[in-house]
N, C-alpha and C positions, 0 to 999 in steps of 0.2 A: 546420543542423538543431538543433545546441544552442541558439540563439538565439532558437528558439520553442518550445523544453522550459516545464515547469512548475517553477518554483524546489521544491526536496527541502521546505523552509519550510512551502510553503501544503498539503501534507500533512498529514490527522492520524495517527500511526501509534501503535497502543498495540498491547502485549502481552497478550491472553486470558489469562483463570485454565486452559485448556486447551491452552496454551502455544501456541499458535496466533495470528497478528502478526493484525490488522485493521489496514485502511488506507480512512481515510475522502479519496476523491480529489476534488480540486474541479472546480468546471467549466470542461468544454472541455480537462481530462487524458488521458490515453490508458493503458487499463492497463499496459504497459508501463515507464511512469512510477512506477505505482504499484507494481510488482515491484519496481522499482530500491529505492523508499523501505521495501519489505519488508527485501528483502533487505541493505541497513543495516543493518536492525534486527538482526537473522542472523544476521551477523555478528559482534555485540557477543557473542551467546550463544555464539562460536564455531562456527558452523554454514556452510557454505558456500554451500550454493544455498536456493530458494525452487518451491512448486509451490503453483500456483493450487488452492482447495479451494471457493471455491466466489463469488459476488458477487450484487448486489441491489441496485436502485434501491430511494434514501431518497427521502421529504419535503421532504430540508433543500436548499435551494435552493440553499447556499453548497458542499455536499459531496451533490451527488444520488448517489452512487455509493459501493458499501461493498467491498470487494474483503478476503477472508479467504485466509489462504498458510500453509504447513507448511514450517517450518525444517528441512533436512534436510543 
């Protein structure tokens, strides 16, 4: 199963001015994927887990998918 994961890499993941992570996931990811690359982030803030807040098909061909998560 790992060996058809999405590399953490082709991820975009930034932090909101609302302290809230976004994760722009590329195609053919699986949200799940994108928790993980959340919750990296999370972590660095010292925060342990991650809750889906909310997500939406983009435009962008190379990241169709935007997945937004609450550091808790």
């Amino acid at each position: 199963m790992l060996a058809c994961s999405t590399p953490p890499s082709q991820f975009g993941v930034y932090q909101q001015s609302d302290g809230t992570i976004g994760v722009h996931a590329p195609k053919d990811s699986k949200e799940e994927e994108a928790r993980q690359a959340a919750l990296i982030e999370c972590k660095k803030m010292g925060k342990q887990t991650v809750r889906l807040i909310d997500s939406r098909k983009t435009v962008n061909d190379r990241f169709p998918m935007t997945y937004n998560y609450l550091c808790r």
